[in-house]
CHARMM internal coordinates of N, CA and C (Angstrom, degrees):
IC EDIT
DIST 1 N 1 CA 1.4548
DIST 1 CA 1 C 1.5283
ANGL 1 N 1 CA 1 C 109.31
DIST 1 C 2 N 1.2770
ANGL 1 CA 1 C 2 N 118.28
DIHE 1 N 1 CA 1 C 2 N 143.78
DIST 2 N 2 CA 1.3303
ANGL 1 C 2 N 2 CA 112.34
DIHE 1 CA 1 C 2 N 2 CA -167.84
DIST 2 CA 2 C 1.5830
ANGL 2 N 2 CA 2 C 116.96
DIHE 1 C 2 N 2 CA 2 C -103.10
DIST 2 C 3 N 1.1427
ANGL 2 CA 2 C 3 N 129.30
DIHE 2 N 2 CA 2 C 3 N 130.99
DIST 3 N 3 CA 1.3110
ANGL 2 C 3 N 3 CA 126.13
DIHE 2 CA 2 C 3 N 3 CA -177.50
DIST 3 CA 3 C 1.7927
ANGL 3 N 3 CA 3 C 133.11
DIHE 2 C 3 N 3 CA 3 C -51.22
DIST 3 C 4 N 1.0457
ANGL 3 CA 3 C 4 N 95.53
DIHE 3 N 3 CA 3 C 4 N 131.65
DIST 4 N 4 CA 1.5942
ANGL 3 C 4 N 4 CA 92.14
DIHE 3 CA 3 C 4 N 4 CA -176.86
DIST 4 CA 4 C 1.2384
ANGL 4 N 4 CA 4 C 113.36
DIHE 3 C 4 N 4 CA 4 C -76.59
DIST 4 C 5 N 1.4321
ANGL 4 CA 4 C 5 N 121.41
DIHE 4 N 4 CA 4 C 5 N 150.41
DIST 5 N 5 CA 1.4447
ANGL 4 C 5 N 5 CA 139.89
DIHE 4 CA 4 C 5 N 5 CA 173.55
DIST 5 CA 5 C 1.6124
ANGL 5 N 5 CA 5 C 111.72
DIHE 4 C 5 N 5 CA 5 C -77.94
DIST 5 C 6 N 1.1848
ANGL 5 CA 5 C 6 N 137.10
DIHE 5 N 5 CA 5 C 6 N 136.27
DIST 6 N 6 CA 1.1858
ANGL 5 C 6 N 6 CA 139.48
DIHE 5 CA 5 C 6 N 6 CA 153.07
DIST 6 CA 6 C 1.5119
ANGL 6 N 6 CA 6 C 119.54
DIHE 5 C 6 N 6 CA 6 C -88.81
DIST 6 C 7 N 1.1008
ANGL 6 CA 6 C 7 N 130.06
DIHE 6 N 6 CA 6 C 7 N -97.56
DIST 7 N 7 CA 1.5138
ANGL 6 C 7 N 7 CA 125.50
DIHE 6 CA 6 C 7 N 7 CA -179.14
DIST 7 CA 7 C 1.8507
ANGL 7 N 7 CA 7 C 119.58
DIHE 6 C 7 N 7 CA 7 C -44.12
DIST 7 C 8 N 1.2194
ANGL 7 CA 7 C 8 N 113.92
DIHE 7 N 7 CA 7 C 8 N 85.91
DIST 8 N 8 CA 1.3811
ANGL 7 C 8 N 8 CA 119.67
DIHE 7 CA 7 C 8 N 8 CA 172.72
DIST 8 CA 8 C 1.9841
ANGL 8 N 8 CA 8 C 105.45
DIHE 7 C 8 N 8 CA 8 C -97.85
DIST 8 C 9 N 1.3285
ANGL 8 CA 8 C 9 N 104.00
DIHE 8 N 8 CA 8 C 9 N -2.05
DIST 9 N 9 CA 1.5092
ANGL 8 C 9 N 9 CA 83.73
DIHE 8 CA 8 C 9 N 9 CA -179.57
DIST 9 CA 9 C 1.6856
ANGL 9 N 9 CA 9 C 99.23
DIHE 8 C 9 N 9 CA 9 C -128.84
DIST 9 C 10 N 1.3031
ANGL 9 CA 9 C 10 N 101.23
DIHE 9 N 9 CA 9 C 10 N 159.91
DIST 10 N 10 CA 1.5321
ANGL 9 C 10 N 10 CA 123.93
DIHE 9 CA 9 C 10 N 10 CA -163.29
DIST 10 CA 10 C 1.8673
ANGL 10 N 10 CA 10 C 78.67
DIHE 9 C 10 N 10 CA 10 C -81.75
DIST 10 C 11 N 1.5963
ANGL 10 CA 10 C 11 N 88.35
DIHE 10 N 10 CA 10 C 11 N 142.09
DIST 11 N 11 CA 1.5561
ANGL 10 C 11 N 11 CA 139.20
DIHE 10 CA 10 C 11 N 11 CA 170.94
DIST 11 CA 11 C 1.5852
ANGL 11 N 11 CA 11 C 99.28
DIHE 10 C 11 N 11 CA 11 C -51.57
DIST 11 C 12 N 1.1569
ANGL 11 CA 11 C 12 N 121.46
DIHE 11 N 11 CA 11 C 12 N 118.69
DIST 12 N 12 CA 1.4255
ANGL 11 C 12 N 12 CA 120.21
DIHE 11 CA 11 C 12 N 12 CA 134.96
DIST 12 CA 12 C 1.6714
ANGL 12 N 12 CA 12 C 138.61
DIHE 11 C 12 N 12 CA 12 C -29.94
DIST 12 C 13 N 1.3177
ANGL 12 CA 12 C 13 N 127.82
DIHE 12 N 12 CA 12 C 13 N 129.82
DIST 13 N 13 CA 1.4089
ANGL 12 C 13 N 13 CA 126.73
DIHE 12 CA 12 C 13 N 13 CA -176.62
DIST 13 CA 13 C 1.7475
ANGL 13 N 13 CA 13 C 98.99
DIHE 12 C 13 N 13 CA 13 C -50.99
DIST 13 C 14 N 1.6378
ANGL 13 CA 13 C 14 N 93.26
DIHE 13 N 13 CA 13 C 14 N 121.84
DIST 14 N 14 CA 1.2505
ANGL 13 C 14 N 14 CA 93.87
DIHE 13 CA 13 C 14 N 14 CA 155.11
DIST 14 CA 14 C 1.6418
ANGL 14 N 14 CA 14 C 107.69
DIHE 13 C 14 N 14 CA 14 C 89.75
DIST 14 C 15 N 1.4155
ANGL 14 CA 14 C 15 N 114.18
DIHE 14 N 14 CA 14 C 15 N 27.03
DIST 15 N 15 CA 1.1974
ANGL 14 C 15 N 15 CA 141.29
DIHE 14 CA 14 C 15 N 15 CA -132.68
DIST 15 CA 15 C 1.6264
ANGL 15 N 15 CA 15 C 108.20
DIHE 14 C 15 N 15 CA 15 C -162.50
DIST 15 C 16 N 1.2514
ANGL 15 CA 15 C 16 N 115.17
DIHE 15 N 15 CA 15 C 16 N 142.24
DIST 16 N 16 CA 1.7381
ANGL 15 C 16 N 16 CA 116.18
DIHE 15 CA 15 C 16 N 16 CA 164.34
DIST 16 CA 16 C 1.6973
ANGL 16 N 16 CA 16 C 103.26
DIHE 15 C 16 N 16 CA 16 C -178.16
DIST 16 C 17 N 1.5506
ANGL 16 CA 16 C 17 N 86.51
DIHE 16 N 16 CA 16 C 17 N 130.76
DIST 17 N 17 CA 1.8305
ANGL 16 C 17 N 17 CA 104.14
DIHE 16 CA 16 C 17 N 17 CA 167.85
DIST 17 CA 17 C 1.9659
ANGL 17 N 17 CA 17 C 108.01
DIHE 16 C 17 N 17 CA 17 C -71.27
DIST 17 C 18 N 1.7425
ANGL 17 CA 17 C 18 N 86.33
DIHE 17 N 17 CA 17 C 18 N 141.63
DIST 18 N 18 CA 1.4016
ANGL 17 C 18 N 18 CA 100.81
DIHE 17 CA 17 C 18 N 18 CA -170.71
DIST 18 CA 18 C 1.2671
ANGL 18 N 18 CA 18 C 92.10
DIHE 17 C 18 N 18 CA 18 C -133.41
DIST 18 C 19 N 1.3938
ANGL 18 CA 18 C 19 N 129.85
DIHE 18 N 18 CA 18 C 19 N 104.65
DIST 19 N 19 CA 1.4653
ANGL 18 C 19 N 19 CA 132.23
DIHE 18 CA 18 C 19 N 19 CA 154.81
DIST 19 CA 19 C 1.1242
ANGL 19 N 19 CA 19 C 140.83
DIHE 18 C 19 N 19 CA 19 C -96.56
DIST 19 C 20 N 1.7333
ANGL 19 CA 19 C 20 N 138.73
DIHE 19 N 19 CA 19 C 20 N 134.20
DIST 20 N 20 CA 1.0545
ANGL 19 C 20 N 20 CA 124.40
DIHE 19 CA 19 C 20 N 20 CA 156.83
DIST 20 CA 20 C 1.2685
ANGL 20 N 20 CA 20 C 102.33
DIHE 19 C 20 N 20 CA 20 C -141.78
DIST 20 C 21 N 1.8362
ANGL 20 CA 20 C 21 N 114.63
DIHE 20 N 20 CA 20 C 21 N -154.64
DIST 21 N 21 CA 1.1694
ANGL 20 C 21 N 21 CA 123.75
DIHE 20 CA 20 C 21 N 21 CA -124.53
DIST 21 CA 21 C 1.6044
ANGL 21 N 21 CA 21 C 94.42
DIHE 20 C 21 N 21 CA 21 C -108.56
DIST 21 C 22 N 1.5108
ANGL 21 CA 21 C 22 N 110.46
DIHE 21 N 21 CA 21 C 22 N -40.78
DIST 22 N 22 CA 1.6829
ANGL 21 C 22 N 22 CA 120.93
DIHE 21 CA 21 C 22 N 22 CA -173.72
DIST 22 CA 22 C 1.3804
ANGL 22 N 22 CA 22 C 88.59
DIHE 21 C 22 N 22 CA 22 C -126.10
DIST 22 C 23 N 1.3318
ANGL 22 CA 22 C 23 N 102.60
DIHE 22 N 22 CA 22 C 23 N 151.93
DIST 23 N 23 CA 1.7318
ANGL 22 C 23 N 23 CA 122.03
DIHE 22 CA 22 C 23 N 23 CA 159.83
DIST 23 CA 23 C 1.7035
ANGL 23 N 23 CA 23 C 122.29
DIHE 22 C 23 N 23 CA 23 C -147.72
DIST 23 C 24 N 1.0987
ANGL 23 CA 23 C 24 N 120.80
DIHE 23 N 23 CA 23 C 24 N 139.62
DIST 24 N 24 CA 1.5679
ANGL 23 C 24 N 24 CA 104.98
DIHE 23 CA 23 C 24 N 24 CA -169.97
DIST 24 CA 24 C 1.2318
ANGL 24 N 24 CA 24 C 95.47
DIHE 23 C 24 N 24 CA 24 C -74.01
DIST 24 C 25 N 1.7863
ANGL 24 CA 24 C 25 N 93.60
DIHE 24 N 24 CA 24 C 25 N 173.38
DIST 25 N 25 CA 1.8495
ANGL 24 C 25 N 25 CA 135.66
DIHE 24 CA 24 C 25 N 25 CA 157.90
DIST 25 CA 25 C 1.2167
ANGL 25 N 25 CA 25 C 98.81
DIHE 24 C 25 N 25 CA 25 C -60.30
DIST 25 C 26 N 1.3344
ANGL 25 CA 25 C 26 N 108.63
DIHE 25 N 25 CA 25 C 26 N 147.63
DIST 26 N 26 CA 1.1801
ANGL 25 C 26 N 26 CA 133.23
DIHE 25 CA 25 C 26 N 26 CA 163.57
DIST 26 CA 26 C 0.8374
ANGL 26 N 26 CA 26 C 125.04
DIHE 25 C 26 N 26 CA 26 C -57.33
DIST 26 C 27 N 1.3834
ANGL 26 CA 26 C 27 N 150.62
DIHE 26 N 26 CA 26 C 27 N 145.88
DIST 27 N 27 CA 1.7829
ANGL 26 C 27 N 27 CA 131.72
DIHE 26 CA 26 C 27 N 27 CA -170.82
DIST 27 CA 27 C 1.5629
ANGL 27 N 27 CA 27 C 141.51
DIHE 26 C 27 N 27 CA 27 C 63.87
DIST 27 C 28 N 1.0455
ANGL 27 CA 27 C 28 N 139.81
DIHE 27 N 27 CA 27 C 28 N -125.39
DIST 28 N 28 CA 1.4262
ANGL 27 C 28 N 28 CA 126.38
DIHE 27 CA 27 C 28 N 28 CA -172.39
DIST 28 CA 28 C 1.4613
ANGL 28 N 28 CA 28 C 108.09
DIHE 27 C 28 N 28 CA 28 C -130.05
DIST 28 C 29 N 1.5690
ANGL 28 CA 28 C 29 N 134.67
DIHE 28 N 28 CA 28 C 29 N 32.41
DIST 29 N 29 CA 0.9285
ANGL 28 C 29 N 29 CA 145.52
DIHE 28 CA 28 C 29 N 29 CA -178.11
DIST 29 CA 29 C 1.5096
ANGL 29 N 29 CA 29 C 103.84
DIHE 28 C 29 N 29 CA 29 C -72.38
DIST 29 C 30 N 1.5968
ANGL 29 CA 29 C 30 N 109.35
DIHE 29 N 29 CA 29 C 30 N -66.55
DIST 30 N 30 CA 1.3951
ANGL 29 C 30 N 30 CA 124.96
DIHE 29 CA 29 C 30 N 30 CA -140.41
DIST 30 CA 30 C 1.5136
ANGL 30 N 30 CA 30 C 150.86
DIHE 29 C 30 N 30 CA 30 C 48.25
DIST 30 C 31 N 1.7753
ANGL 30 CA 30 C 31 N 85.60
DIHE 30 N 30 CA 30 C 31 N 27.43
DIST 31 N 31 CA 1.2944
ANGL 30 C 31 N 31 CA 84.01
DIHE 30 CA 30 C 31 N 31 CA 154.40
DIST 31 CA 31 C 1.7212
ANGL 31 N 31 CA 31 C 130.06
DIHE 30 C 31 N 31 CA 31 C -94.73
DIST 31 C 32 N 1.0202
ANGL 31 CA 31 C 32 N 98.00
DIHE 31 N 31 CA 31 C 32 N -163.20
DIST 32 N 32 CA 1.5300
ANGL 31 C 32 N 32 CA 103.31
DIHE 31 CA 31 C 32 N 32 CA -162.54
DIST 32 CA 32 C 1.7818
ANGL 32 N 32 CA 32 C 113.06
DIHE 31 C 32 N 32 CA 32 C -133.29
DIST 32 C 33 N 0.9750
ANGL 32 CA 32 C 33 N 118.49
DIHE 32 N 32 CA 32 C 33 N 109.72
DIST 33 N 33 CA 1.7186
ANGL 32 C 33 N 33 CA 125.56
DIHE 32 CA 32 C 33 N 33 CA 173.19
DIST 33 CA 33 C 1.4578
ANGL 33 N 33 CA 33 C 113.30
DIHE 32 C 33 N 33 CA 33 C -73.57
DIST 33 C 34 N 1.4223
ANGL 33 CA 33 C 34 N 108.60
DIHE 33 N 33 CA 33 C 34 N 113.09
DIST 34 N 34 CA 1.6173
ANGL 33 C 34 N 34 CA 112.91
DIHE 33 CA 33 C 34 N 34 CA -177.10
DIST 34 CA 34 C 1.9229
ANGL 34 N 34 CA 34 C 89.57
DIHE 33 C 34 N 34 CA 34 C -93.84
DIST 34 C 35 N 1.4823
ANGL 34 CA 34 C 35 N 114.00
DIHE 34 N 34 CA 34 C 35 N 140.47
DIST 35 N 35 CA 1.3740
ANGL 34 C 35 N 35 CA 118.78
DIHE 34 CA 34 C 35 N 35 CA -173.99
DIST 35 CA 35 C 1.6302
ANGL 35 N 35 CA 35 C 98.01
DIHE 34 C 35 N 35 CA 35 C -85.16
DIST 35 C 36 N 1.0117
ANGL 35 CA 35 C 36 N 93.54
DIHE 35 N 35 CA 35 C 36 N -17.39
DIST 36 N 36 CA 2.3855
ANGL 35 C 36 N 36 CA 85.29
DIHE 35 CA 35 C 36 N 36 CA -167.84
DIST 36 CA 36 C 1.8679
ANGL 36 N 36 CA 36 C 84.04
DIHE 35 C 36 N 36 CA 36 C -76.92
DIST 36 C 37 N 1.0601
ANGL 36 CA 36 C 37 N 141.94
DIHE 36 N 36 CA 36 C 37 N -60.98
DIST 37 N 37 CA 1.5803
ANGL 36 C 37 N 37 CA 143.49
DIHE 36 CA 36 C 37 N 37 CA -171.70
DIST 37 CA 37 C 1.4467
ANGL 37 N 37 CA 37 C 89.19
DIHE 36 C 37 N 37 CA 37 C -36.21
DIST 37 C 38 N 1.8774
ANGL 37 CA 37 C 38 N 139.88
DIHE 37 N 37 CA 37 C 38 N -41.53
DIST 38 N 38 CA 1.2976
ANGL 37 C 38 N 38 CA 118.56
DIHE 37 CA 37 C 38 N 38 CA -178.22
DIST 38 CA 38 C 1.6791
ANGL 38 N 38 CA 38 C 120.01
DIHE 37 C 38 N 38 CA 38 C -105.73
DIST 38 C 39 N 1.5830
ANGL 38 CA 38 C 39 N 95.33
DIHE 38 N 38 CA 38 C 39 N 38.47
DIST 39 N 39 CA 1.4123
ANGL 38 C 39 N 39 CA 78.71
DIHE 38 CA 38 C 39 N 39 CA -169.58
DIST 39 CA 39 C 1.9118
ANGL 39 N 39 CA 39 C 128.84
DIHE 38 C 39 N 39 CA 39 C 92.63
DIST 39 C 40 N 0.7792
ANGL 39 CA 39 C 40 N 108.60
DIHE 39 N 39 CA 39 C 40 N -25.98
DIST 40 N 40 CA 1.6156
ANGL 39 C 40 N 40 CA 117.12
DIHE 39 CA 39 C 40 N 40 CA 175.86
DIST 40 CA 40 C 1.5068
ANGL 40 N 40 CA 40 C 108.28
DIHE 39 C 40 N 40 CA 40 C -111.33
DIST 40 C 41 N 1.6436
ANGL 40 CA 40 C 41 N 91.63
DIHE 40 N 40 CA 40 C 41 N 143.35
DIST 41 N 41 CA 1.9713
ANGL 40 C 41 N 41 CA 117.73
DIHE 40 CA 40 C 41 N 41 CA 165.75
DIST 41 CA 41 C 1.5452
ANGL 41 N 41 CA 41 C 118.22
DIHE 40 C 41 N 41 CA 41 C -43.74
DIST 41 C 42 N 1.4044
ANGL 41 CA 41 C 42 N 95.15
DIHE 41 N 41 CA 41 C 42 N -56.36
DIST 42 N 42 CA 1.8372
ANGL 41 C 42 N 42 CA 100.63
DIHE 41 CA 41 C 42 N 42 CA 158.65
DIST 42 CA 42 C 1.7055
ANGL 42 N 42 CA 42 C 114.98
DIHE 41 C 42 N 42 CA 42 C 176.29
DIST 42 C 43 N 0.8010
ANGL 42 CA 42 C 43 N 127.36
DIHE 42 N 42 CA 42 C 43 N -179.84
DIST 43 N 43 CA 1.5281
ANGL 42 C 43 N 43 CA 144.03
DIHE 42 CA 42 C 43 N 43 CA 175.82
DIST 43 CA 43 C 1.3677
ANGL 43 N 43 CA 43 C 103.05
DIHE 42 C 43 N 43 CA 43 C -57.43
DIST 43 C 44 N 1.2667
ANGL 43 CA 43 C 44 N 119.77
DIHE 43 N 43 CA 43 C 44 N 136.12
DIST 44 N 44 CA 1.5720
ANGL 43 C 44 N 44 CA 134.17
DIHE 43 CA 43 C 44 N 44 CA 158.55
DIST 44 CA 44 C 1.3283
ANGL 44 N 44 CA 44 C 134.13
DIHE 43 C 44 N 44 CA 44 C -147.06
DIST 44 C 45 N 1.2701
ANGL 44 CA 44 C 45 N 106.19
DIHE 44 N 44 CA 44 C 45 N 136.19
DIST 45 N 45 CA 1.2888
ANGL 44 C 45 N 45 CA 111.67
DIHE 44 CA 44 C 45 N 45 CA -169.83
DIST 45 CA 45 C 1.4727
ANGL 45 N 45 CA 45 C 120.81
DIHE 44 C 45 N 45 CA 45 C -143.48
DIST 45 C 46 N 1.5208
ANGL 45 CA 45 C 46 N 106.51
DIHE 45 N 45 CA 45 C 46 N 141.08
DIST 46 N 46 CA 1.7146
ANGL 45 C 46 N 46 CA 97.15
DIHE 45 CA 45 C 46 N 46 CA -162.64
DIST 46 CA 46 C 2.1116
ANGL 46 N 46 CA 46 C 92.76
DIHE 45 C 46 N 46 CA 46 C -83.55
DIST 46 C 47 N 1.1754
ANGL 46 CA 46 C 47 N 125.94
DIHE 46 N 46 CA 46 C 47 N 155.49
DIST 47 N 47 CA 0.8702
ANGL 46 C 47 N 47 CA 152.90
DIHE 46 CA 46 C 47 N 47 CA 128.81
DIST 47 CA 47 C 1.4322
ANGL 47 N 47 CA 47 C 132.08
DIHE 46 C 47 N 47 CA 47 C -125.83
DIST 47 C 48 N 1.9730
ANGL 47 CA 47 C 48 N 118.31
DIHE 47 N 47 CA 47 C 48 N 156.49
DIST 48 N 48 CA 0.8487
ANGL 47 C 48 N 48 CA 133.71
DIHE 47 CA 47 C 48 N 48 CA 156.67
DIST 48 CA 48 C 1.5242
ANGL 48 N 48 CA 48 C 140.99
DIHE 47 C 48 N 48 CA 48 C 2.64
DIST 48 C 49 N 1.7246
ANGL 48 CA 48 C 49 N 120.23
DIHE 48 N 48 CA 48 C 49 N 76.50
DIST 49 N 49 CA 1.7186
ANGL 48 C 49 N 49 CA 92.69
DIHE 48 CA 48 C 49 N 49 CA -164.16
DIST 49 CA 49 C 1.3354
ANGL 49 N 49 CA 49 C 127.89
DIHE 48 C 49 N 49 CA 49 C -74.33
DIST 49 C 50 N 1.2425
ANGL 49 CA 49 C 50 N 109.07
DIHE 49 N 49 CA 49 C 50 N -2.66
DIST 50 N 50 CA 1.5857
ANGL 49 C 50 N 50 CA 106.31
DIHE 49 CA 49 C 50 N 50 CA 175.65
DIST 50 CA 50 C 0.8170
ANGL 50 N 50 CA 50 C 145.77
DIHE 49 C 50 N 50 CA 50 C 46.24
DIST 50 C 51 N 1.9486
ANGL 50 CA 50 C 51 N 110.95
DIHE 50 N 50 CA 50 C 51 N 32.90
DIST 51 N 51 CA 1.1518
ANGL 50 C 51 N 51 CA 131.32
DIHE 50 CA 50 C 51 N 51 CA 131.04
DIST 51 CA 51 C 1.5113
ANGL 51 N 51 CA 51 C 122.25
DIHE 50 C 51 N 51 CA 51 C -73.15
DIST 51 C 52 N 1.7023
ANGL 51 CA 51 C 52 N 122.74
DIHE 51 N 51 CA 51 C 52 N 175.82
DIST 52 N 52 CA 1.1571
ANGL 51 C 52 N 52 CA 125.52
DIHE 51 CA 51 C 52 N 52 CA 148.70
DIST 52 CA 52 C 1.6462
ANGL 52 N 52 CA 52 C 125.68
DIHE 51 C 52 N 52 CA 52 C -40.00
END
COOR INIT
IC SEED 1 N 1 CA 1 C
IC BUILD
């Protein structure tokens, strides 16, 4: 089965997608969410580009 894509739409000004593969839980667990175990390429998330 082939993995789904997340970010299909262009970034907001002032803005940029950052993806990867694992990202932790929230809080004091430490575990870690691998995205292929749900089906997805990987995790994304817009942050800050931090240029002018």
């Amino acid at each position: 089965m082939a993995k789904k894509k997340i970010n299909n739409k262009p970034a907001p000004k002032g803005m940029r997608w950052v993806c990867c593969r694992f990202r932790k839980v929230r809080g004091n667990s430490g575990k870690k969410l691998d995205a292929h175990e749900y089906g997805y390429e990987a995790w994304c998330f817009l942050v800050p580009s931090g240029g002018p």
